[in-house]
N, C-alpha and C positions, 0 to 999 in steps of 0.2 A: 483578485490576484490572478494574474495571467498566469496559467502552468503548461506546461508540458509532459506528458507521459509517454515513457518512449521501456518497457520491459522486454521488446520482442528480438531485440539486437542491443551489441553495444551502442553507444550515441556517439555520432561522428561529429565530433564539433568544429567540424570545416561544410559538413551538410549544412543548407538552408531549412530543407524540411526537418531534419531531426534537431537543430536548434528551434523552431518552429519560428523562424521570420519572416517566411515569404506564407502566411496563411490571411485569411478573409475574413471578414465579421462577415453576417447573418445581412448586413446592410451593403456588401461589395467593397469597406472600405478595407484599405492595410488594420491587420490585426498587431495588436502590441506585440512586444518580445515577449518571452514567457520571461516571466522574475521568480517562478518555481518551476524545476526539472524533478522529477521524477526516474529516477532509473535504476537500472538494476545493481546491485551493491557487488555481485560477483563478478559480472560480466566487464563492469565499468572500474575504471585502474584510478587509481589517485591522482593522476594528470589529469583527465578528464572532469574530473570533480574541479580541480582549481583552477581549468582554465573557466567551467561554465560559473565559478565565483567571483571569477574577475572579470565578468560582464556585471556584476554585477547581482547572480543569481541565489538562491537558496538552491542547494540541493539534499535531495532524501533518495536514502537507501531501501532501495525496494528489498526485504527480504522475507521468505514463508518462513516461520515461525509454529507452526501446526503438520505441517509434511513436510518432506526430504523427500528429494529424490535425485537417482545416480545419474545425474547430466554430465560428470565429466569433471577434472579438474578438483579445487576449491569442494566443488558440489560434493561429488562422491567421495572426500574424505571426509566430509560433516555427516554424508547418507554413512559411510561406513562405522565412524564414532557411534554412530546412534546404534545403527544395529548392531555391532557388537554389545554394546552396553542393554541390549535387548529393550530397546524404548522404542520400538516402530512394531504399528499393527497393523490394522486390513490395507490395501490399497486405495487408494484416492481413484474414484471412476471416472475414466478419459485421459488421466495423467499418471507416468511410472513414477509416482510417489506414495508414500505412505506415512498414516497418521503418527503424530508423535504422541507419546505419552507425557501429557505437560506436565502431570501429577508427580514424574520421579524427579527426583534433585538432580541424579547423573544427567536427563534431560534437558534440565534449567541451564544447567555448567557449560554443556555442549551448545547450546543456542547463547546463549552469553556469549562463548568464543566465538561465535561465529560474527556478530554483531563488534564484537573489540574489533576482531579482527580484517575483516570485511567493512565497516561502515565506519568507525572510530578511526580507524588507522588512517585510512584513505583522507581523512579533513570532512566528511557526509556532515550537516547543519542537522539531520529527524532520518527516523528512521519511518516506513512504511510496513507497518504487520502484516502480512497477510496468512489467511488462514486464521485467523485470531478469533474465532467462532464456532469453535467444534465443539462445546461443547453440545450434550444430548444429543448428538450426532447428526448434528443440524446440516454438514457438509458429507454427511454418510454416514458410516456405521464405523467406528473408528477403529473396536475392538477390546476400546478402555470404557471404563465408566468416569466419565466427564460429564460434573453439572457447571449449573451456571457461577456457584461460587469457586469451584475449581479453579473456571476458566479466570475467572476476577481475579483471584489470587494469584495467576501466575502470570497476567497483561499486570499487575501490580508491580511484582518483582520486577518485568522487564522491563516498565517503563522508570521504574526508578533507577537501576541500570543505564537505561539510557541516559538519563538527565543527570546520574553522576558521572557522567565519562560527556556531557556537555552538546548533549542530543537532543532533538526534541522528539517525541514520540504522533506520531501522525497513526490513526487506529483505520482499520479498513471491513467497510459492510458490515459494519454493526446494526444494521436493522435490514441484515438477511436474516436476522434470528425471530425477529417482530417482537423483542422484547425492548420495553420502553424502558425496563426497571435497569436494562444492560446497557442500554445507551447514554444514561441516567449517569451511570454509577461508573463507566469510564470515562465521559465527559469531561469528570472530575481530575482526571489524569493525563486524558489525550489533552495535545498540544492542535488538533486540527483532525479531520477526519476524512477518506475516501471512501465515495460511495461508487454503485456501478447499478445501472439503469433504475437510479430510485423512481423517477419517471416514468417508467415503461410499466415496473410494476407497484407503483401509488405506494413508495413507503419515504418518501421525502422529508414526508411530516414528521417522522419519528427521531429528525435532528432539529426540530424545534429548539432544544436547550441549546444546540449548538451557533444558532442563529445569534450573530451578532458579537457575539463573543469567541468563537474559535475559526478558524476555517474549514468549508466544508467545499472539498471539491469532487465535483461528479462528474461519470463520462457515460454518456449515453452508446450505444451503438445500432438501435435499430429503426429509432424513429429521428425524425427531421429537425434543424435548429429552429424552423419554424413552428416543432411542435413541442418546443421544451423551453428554450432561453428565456420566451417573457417569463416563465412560472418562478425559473430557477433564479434570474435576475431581482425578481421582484422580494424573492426572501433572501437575497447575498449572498444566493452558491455562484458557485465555479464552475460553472457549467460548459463542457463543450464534450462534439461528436465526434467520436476514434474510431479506425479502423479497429476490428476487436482483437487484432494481432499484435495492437501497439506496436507498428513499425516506424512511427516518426509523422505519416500525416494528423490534420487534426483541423475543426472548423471551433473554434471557440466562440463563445455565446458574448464576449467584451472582450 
């Protein structure tokens, strides 16, 4: 499946690069249209969403689901619900976010609204989790005690959420955690899954279960299509190399 990921800007669908149809295979030839877009669920308006459906496309709502942070807008009314309701902990390192506490229900309610309201509303096809791995503090130190069944429990409620309000649930870097038993046991759930340089750093193999039966798409950003595409092509990922800005270019591996 040809995709597109574009989180760094909204998606201009009069651009060529940020629809991605003027891109190249690995061989010089034209690259397909993407037939999944990828993008960000606040940034991007409900027009956007139906015009890139009426190519033809699936679209999914990029949204973090594990930190908030005050960007502005949409953003900083979800960052403010949470921290009033005192569900935000340490800071997220590199980024003016901060961890949620997925363990409180007030928590769940306010990620919930955000997801009706931002990703449902708009016509989104899946949602994209991000951050959906904190727990044991695997993305830092959160400030909550979060194990791995926590986190199951509460990617449980959201994807079922999702899929009654007629979503599919797309899960993301599930084996930054290097647990198989986690990959395992949301597989069960996710509708497809993003990874980010499983290549780069050898954990590809830990969507074994996903192979064949869900979508698994990857984006590389430091190594070459020459040094990833046969491995990714040969087990049915999605493979292509982004700028790590996700500004709209892209080399896809098919």
């Amino acid at each position: 499946m040809t995709w597109q990921w574009e989180i760094g800007q909204a998606l201009d669908v009069s651009s060529a690069t940020d629809l991605g149809t003027n891109d190249t295979l690995p061989n010089g030839s034209p690259a397909p249209a993407p037939t999944v877009y990828d993008i960000d669920g606040i940034d991007n308006s409900s027009a956007t969403v139906s015009a890139l459906q009426a190519r033809g496309a699936h679209v999914i709502c990029y949204m973090e689901v594990g930190t908030a942070g005050d960007y502005g807008g949409a953003y900083t009314t979800y960052y403010n619900e949470l921290k009033a309701a005192g569900d935000l902990g340490n800071k997220l390192s590199g980024y003016p976010e901060y961890f949620i506490n997925i363990n409180a229900p007030s928590a769940v309610s306010i990620v919930e609204s955000i997801l009706s309201q931002q990703c449902a509303a708009k016509g989104f096809d899946a949602v994209e989790t991000d951050l959906d791995e904190t727990f044991n503090n695997n993305e830092g130190t959160t400030g909550f005690t979060i194990t791995q069944a926590d986190e199951e429990a509460y990617l449980t409620t959201l994807a079922n959420f999702m899929h009654q309000n007629g979503m599919g649930w797309i899960a993301k870097n599930l084996d930054d955690t290097g647990s198989q038993s986690f990959v395992n046991d949301m597989m069960n759930l996710a509708d497809g899954v993003i990874t980010e340089q499983c290549n780069e750093y050898n954990t590809c193999s830990l969507y074994t279960p996903f192979e064949g039966k869900k979508a698994i798409f990857n984006a590389e950003y430091n190594l070459t299509t020459a040094q990833f595409c046969a491995s990714d092509d040969a087990a049915g990922i999605n493979g292509a190399l982004f700028p790590v800005n996700l500004n709209g270019p892209r080399s896809p591996c098919q």
